[in-house]
C-alpha positions, 0 to 999 in steps of 0.5 A: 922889684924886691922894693915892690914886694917888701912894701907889699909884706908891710902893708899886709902885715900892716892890715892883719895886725890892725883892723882899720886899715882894711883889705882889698875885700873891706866894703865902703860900710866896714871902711865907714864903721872902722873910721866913726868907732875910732873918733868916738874912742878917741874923743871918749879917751881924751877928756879935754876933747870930751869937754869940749863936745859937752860943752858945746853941746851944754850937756854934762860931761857923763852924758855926753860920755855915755851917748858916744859910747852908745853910738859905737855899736852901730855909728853909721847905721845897720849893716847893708844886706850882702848878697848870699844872704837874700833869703830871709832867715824865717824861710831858711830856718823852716827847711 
């Protein structure tokens, strides 16, 4: 039994110290998001990988940098709508 609990602690200490391990309340959009922004960190950090991209791709290595970047702001697209929040913003503000 004390097995079971120390486990527990390490994965909760585990998923406080980093982010993309998740929680029981991480959605499959957070999971998505967390697993994307880490290869396109990993690929821009390692600059044979990068390379490689950019020469498959037959763009400049500069190019090819900048547009991993700029997908990391939203990899897998807008966030979905969550459920307390079915009332536009616009109808809100005017109460």
């Amino acid at each position: 039994m004390a097995d079971k609990l120390r486990t527990q602690q390490e994965l909760e200490r585990l998923q406080t110290k980093y982010i993309g391990t998740g929680h029981p309340d991480t959605t499959s959009w957070e999971w998505k998001t967390n697993i994307h922004r880490d290869t396109y960190a990993s690929l821009v950090g390692h600059p044979p990988l990068l390379s490689y991209i950019a020469l498959a791709q037959n763009e400049p290595t500069t190019k090819v940098r900048a547009q991993l970047i700029r997908k990391m702001l939203q990899p897998v697209g807008p966030p979905p709508p969550r459920e307390f929040e079915d009332i536009p913003m616009a109808t809100a503000a005017n109460k």
